[in-house]
DRENTORKE-747655 format. One record per residue (C-alpha): x, y, z. Coordinates in nm, 4 decimals, decimal comma. Each point is the difference from the previous one (the first is absolute). Layout:
# residues N
+----------+----------+----------+
|       px |       py |       pz |
+----------+----------+----------+
|        X |        Y |        Z |
...
+----------+----------+----------+
***
This chain:
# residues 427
+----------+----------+----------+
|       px |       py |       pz |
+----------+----------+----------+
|  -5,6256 |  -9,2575 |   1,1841 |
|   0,0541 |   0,2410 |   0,2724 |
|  -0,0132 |   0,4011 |  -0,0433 |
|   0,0813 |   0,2301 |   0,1688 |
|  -0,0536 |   0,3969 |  -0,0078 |
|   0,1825 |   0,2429 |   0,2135 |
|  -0,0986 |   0,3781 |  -0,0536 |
|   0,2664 |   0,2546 |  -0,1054 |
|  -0,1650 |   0,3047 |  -0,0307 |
|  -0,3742 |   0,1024 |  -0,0564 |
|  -0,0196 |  -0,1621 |  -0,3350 |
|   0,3179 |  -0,2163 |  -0,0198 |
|   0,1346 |  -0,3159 |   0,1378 |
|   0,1674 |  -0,3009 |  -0,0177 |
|  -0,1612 |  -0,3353 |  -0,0613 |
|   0,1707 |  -0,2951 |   0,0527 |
|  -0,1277 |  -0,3413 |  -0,0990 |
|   0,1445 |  -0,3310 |  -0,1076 |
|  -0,0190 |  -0,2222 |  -0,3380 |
|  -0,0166 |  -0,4036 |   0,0994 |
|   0,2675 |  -0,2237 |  -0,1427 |
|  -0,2671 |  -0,1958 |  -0,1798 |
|  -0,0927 |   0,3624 |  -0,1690 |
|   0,3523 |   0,0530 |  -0,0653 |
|   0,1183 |  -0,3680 |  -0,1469 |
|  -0,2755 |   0,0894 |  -0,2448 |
|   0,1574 |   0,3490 |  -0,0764 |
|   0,3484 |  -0,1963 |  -0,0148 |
|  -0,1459 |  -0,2583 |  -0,2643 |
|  -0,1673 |   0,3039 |  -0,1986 |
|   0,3571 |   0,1786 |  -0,0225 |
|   0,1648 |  -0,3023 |  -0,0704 |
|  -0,2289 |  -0,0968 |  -0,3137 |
|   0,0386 |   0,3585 |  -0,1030 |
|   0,4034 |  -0,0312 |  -0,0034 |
|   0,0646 |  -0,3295 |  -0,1249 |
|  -0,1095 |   0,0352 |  -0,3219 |
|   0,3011 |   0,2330 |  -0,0753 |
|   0,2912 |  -0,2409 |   0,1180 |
|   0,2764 |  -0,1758 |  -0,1129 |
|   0,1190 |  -0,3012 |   0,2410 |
|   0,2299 |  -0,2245 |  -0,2164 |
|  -0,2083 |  -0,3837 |   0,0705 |
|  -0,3328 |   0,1994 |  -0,0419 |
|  -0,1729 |   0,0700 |  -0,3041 |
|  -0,1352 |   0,3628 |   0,0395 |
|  -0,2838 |   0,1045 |   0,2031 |
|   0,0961 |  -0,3597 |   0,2127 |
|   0,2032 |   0,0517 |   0,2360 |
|  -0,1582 |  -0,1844 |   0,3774 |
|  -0,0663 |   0,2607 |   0,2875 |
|   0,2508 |  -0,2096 |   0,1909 |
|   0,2727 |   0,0463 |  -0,2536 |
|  -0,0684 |   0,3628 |   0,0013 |
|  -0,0202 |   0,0061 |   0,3662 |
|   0,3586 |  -0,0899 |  -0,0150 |
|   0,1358 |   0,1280 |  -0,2599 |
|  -0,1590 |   0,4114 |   0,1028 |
|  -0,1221 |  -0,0503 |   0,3149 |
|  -0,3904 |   0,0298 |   0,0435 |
|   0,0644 |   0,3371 |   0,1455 |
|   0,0113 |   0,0893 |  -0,3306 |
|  -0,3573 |  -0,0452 |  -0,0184 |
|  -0,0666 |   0,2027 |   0,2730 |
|  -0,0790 |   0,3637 |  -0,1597 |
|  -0,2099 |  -0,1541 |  -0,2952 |
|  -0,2217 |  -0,2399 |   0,2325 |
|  -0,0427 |   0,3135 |   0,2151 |
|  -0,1441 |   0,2218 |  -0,2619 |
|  -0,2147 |  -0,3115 |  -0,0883 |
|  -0,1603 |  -0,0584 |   0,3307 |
|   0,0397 |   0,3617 |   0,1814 |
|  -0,3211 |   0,1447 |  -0,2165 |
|  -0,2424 |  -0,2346 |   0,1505 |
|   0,1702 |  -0,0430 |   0,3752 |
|  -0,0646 |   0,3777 |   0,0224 |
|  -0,3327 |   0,0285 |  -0,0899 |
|  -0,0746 |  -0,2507 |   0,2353 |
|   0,2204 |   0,1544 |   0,2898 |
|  -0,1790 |   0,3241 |  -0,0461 |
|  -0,3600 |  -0,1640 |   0,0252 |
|   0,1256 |  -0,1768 |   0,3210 |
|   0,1411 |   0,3289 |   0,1437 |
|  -0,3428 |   0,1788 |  -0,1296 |
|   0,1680 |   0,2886 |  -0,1313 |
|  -0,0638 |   0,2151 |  -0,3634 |
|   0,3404 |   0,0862 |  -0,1877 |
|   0,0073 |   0,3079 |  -0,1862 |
|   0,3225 |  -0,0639 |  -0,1865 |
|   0,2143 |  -0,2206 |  -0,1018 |
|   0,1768 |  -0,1348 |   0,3053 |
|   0,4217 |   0,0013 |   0,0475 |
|   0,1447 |  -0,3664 |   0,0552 |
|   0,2352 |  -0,0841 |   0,2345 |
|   0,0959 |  -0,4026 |   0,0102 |
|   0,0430 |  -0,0744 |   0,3874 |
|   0,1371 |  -0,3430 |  -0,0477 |
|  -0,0460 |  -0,2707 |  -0,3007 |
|   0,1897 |  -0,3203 |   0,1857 |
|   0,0293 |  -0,3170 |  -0,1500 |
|  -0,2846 |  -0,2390 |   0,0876 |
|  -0,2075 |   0,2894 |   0,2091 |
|  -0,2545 |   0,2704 |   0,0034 |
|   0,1089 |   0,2789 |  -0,1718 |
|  -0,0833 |   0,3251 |   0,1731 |
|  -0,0756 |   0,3338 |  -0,1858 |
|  -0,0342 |   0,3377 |   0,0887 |
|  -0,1908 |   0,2591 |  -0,1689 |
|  -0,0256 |   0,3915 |   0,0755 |
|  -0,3722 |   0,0472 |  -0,0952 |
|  -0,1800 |   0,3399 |  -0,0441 |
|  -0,3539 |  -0,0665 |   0,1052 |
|  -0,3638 |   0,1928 |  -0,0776 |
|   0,0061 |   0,2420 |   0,2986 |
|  -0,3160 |  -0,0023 |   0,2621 |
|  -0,3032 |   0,2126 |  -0,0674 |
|  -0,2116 |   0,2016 |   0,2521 |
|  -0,3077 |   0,0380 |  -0,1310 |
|  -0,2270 |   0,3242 |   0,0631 |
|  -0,3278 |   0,0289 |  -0,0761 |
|  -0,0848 |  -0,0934 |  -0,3648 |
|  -0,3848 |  -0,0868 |  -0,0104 |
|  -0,2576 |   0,2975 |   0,0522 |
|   0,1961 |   0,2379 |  -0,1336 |
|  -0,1193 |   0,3642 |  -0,0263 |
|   0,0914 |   0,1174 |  -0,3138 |
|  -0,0794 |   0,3493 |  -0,1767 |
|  -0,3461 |   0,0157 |  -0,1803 |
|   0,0414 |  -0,0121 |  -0,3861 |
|  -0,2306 |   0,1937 |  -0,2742 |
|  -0,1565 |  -0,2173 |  -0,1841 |
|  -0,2256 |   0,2649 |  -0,1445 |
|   0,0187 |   0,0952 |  -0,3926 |
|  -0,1131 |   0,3623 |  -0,0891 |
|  -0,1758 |   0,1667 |  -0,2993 |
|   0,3496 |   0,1844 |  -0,0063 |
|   0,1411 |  -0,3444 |  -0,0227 |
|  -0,1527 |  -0,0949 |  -0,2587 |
|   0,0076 |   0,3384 |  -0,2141 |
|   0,3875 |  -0,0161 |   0,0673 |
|  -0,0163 |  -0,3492 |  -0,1841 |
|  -0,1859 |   0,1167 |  -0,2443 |
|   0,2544 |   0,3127 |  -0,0549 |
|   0,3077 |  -0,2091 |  -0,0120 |
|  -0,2308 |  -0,2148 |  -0,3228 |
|  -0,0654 |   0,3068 |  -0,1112 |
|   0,3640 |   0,1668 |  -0,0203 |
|   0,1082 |  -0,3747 |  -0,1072 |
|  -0,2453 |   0,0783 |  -0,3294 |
|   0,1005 |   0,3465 |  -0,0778 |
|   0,1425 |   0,0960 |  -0,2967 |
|   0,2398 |   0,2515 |  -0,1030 |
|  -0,0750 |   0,2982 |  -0,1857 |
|   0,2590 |   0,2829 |  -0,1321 |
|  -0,0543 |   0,3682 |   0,1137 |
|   0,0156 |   0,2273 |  -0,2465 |
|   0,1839 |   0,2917 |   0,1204 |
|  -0,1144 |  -0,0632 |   0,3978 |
|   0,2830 |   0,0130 |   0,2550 |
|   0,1037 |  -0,3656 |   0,1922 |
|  -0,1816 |   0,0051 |   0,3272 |
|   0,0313 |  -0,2952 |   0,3051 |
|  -0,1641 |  -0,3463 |  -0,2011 |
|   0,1366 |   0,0986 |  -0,3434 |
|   0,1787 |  -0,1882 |  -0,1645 |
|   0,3369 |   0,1867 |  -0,2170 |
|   0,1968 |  -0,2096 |  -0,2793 |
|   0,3546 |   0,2093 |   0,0524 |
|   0,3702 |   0,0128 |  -0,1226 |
|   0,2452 |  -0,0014 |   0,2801 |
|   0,3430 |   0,0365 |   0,0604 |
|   0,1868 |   0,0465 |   0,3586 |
|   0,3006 |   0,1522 |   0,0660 |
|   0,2047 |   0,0365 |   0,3433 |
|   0,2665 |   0,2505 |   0,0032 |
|  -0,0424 |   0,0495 |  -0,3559 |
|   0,0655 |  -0,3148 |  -0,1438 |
|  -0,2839 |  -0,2682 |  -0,0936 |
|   0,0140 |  -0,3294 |   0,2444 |
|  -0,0686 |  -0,3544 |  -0,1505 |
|  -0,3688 |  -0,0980 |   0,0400 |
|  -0,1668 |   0,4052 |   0,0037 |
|  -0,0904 |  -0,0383 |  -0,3158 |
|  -0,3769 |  -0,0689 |  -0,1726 |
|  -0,1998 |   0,0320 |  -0,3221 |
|  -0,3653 |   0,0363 |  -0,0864 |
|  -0,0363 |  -0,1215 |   0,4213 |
|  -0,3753 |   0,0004 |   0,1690 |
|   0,0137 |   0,1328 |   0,3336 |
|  -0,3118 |   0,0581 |   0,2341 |
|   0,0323 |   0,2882 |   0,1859 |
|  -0,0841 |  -0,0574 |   0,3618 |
|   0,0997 |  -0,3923 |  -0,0427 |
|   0,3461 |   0,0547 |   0,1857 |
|   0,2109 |  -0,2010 |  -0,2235 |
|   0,2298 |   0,2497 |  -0,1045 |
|   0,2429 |   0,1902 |   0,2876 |
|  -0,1778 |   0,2453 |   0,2242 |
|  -0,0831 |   0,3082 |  -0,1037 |
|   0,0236 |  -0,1164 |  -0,3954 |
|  -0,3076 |  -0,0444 |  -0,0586 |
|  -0,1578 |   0,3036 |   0,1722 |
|   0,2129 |   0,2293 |  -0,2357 |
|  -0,2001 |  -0,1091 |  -0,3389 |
|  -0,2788 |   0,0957 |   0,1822 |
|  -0,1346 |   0,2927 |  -0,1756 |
|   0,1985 |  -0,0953 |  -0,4029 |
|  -0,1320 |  -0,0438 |  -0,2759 |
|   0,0457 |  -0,1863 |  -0,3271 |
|   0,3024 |   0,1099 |  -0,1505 |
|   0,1800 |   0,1776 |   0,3080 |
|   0,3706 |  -0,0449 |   0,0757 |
|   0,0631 |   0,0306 |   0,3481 |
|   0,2545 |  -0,0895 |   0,2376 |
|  -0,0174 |  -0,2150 |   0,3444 |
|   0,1751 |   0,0500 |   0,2679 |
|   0,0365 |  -0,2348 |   0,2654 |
|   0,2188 |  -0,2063 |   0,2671 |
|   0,0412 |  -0,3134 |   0,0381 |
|  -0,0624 |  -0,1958 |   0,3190 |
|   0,2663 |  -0,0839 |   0,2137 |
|  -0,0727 |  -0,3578 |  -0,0113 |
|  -0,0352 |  -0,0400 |  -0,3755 |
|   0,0926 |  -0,3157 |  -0,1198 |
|   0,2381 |   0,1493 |  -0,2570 |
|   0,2747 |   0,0963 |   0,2698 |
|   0,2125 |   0,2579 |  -0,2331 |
|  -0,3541 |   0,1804 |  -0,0524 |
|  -0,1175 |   0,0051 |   0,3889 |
|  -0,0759 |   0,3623 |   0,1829 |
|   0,1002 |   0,1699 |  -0,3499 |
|  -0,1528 |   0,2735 |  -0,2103 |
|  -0,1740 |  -0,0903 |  -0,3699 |
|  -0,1044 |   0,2438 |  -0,2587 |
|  -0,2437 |  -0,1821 |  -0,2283 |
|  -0,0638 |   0,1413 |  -0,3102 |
|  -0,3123 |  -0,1187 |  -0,1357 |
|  -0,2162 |   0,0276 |  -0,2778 |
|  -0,3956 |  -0,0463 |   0,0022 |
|  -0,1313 |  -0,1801 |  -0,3189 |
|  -0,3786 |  -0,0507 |   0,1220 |
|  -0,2174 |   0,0477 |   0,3103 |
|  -0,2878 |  -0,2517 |   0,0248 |
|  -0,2615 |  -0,0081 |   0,2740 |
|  -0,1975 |  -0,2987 |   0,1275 |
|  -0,3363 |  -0,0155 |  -0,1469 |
|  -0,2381 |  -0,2006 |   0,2306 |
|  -0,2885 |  -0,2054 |  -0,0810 |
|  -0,3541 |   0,0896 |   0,0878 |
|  -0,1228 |  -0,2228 |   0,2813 |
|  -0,2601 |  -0,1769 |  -0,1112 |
|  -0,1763 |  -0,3132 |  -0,1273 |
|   0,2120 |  -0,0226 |  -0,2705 |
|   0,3265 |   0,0083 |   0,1735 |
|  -0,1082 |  -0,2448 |   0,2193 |
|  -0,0523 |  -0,2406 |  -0,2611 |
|   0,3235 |   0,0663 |  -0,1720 |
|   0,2197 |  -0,0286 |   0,3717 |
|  -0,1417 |  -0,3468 |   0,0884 |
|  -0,2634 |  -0,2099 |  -0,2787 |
|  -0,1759 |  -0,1817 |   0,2942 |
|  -0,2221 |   0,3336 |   0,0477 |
|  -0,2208 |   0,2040 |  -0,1388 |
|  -0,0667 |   0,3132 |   0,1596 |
|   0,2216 |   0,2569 |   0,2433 |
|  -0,1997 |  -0,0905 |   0,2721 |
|   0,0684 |  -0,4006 |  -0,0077 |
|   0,3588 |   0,1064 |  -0,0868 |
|   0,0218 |   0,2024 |   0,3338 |
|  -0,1704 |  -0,2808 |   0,2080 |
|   0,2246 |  -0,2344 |  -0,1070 |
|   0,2923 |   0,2377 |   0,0922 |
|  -0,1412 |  -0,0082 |   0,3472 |
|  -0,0399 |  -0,3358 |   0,0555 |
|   0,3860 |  -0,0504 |  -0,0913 |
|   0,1134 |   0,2567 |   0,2060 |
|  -0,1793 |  -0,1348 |   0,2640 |
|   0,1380 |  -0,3662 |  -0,0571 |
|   0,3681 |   0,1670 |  -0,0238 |
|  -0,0966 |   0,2315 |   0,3584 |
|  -0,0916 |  -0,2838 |   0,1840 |
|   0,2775 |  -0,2231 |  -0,1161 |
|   0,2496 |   0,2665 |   0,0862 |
|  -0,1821 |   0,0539 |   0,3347 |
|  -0,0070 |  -0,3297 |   0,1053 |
|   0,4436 |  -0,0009 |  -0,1376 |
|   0,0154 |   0,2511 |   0,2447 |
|  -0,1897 |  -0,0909 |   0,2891 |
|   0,1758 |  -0,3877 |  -0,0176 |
|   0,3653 |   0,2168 |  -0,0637 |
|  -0,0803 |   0,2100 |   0,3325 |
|  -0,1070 |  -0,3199 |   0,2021 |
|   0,2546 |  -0,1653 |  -0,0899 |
|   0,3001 |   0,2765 |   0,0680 |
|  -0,1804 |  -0,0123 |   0,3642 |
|  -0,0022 |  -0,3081 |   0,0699 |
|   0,3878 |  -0,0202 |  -0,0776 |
|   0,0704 |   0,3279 |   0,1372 |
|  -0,1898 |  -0,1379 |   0,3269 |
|   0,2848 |  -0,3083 |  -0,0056 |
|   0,3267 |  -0,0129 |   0,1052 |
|   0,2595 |  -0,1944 |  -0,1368 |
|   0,3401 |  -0,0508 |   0,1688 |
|   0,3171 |   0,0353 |  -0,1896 |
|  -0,1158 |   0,0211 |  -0,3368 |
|   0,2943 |  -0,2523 |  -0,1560 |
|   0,1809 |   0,1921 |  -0,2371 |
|   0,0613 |  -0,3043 |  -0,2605 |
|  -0,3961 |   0,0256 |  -0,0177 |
|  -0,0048 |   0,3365 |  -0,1356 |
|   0,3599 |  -0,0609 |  -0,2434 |
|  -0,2637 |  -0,3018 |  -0,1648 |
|  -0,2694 |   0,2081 |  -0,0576 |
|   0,1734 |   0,3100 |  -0,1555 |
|   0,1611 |  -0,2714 |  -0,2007 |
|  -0,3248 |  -0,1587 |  -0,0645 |
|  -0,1753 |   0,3790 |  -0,1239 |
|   0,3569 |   0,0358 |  -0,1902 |
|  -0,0866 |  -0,3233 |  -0,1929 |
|  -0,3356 |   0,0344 |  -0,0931 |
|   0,0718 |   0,3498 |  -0,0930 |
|   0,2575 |  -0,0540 |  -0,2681 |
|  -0,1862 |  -0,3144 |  -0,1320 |
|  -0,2846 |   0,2213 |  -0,0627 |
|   0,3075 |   0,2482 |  -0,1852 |
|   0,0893 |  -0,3128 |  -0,1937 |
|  -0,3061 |  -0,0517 |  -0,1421 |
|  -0,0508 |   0,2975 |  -0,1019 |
|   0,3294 |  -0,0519 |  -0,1570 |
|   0,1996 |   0,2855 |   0,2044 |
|   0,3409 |  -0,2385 |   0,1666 |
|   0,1361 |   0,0409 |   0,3527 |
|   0,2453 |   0,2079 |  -0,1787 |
|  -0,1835 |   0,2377 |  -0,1904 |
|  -0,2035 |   0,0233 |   0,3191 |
|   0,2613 |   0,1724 |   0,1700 |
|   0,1409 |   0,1448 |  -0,3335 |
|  -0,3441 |   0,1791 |  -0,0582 |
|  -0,0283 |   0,1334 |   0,3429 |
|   0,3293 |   0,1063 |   0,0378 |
|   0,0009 |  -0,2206 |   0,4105 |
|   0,1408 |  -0,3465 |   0,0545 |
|  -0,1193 |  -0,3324 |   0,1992 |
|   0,1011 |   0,1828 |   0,3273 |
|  -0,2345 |   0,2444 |  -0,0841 |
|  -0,2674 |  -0,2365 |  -0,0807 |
|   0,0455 |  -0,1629 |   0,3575 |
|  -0,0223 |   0,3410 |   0,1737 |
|  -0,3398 |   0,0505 |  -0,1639 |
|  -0,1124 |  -0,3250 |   0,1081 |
|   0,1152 |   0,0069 |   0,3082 |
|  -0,2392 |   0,2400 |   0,1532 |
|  -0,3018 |  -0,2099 |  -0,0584 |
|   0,1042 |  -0,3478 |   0,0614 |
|   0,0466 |   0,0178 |   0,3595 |
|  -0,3880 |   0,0464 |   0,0058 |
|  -0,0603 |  -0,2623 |  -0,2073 |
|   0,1420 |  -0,2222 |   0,1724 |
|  -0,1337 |   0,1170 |   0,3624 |
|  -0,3206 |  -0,0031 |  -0,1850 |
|   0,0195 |  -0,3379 |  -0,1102 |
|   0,1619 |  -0,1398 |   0,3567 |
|  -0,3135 |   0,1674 |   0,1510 |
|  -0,2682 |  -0,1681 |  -0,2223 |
|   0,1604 |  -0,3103 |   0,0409 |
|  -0,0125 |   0,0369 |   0,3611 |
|  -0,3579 |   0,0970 |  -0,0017 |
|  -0,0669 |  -0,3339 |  -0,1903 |
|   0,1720 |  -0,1737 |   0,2724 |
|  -0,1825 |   0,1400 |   0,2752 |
|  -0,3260 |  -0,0577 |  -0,1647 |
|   0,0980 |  -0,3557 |  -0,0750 |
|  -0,0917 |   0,0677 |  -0,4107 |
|   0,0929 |  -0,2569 |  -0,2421 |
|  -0,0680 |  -0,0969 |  -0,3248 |
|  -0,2369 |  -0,2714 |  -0,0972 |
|  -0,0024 |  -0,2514 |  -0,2624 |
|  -0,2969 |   0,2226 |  -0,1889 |
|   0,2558 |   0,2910 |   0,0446 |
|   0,2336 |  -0,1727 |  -0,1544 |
|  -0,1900 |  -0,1177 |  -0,3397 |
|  -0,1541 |   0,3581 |   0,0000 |
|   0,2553 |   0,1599 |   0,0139 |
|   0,2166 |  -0,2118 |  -0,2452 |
|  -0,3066 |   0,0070 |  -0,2361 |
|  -0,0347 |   0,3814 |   0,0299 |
|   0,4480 |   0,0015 |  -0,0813 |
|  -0,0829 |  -0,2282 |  -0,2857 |
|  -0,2205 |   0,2526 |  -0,1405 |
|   0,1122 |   0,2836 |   0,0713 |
|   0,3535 |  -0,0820 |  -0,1710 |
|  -0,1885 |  -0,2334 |  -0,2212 |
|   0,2202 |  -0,3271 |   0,0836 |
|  -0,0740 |  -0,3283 |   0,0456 |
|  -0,0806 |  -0,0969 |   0,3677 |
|   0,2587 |  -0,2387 |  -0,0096 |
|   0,2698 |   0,2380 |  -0,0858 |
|  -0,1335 |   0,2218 |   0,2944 |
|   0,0639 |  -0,3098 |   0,2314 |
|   0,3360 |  -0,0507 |  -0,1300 |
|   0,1020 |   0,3943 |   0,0165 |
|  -0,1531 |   0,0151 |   0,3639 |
|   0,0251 |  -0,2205 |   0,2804 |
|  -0,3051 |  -0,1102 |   0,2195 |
|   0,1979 |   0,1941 |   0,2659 |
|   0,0268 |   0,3428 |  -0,1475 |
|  -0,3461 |  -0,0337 |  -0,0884 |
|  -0,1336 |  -0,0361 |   0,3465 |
|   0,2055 |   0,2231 |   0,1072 |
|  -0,1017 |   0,2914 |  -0,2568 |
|  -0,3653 |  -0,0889 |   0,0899 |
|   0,0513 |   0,0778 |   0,3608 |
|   0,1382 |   0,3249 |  -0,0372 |
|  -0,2796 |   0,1080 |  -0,2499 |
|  -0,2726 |  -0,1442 |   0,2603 |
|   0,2063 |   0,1784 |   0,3099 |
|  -0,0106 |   0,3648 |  -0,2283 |
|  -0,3579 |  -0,1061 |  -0,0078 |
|  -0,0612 |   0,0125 |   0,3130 |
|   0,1805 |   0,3028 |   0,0593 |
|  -0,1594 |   0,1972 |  -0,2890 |
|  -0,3736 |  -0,1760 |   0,0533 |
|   0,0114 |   0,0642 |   0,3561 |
|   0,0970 |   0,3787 |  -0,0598 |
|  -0,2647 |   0,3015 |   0,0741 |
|  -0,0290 |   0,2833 |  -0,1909 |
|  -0,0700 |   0,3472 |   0,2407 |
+----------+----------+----------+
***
């Protein structure tokens, strides 16, 4: 076989390569056995008609477009190893010639993997990260356990203040008349908590059990009810109850009843420290590998990001995000029903991000190039043992689901971020 590749543009071009007539007879033989099963030549029982009495009866040009699709998969992929370029995409076929008892000759407009100029990416200075855990940190652990534990108690005849809790009658009205949804019985509302519209909750401030009072309020311009947006409400509300948090007393006793596996406050708070210090470090190493690694491809550049790149991985983020909708049991439809957008409006917010994944990803694979990284056989079985595992599948089923060849090549990226991240220096 002979290819051969002629540049277009920056990413694009036109390969050209040829399929040999002993590649093509086969094709011809292939489409033949898939046609013949289907016809009706009077002499012939069915499904027996000879090649040569087809041949003459159709012509074996009537072959031609099914012994093409049967033989073009595997000519390509071999042109495009000869011509040592990476498609992208899907490539547009143009048939140059397909003459009787001859070469046929293909063309194919090919988008390739554009070049990447690599910057610096090992040795990176990246911004020092606090890895430090306070007494403050702790006692704000212990605060949040503490409000988590609190119980409510009714105020006799106190006035609501910011933290209380009211259990209220409501019922809005705009221009007089009530709207659908404004309505509530025997609710529980925290003051302070910022679920209700602005400027509700800071009016019960100061009521009591018992008071009738009315709200007044507007609604933001971007409320999701559009026919209630940038208007005026008058709430008129009733408070049944005002209940205030009632903490627990820190001490050896809470302890034990927040987590069994202590005894005492002290052994409580040391094991809040040595968590938050697990979770600080993790999320300062996150950030210092995150930093490195937005360097390192901000350092590269990449010519003529391909646009059918970025179109498969908004489509890719698309998928995966309404398969996690489905099960969850939320549709494409309701999707878009429920958030009042459509699947142009998914793309859009997409769209932003993906071109930096995919720079991101062109970058560490050039990395792994330059550094000559590749995968092992002991990469492999770990890392199909640690798949097999993790999504608790057989490791044959791994095998089957991924090739040896997406393997390695999922390896050397992780081992090139290594490098980037390991190599990085924190100042």
């Amino acid at each position: 076989m002979t290819a051969k590749w002629e540049k277009t543009g920056t990413n694009d071009g036109v390969l050209t390569f040829s399929i040999p007539q002993e590649e093509v007879q086969k094709g011809l033989t292939q489409a033949f056995n898939k046609v013949k099963g289907n016809l009706n030549v009077p002499g012939f029982r069915k499904g027996k008609v000879s090649r040569q009495v087809f041949n003459r009866m159709y012509g074996e040009e009537a072959l031609y477009e099914d012994g093409l699709n049967f033989v073009l998969p595997a000519a390509y992929e071999k042109a495009v190893k000869e011509a040592g370029i990476e498609p992208v995409a899907q490539p547009n076929i143009d048939v140059e010639s397909m003459d009787k008892d001859a070469d046929w000759v293909i063309k194919a407009e090919v988008t390739v993997k554009p070049e990447v100029k690599l910057g610096q990416y090992k040795d990176l200075e990246v911004s020092k990260q606090d890895r430090e855990v306070t007494d403050e940190d702790v006692a704000t652990r212990l605060q949040r356990e503490q409000e988590a534990q609190a119980e409510l108690v009714v105020k006799e005849d106190e006035a609501a203040e910011i933290g209380d809790t009211v259990v209220i009658d409501f019922e809005g009205f705009v221009d007089g008349e009530a709207f659908e949804g404004g309505k509530g019985e025997n609710y529980s509302l925290e003051l302070g908590s910022g679920s209700f519209i602005p400027g509700f909750e800071d009016q019960l401030v100061g009521k009591k059990a018992e008071d009738n009072t009315d709200v007044t309020v507007t609604f933001p311009e971007d409320y999701q009810a559009e026919d209630l947006a940038g208007k005026e409400a008058v709430f008129k509300v009733t408070v049944h109850e005002v209940k205030a948090k009632e903490l627990p007393e820190l001490d050896d006793e809470f302890a034990k009843d927040v987590d069994d596996t202590v005894e005492t406050l002290d052994e409580l708070k040391e094991k809040y420290r040595k968590e938050l210090t697990e979770a600080k470090e993790k999320g300062a190493e996150d950030a210092r590998d995150e930093e490195a690694l937005k360097k390192a491809v901000d350092n590269a550049e990449v010519l003529d990001l391909p646009h059918v790149m970025v179109h498969d991985e908004v489509h890719r983020s698309m998928d995966e995000f309404l398969n996690n909708m489905q099960r969850q049991g939320i549709s494409p439809e309701m999707y878009y029903q429920l958030t009042g957008s459509t699947e142009e409006d998914l793309h859009k917010q997409f769209e932003g991000e993906a071109g930096v994944r995919v720079k991101t990803n062109l970058v560490i694979e050039a990395i792994a190039a330059a550094e000559g990284i590749e995968a092992t056989e002991e990469d492999i079985a770990n890392e199909i043992k640690e798949l097999s595992e993790a999504y608790n599948m057989p490791v044959e089923q791994i095998k089957r689901v991924l090739t040896e060849d997406m393997l390695k090549h999922d390896i050397a990226m992780k081992k090139a971020v290594e490098l980037v991240t390991g190599t990085a220096v924190e100042k």
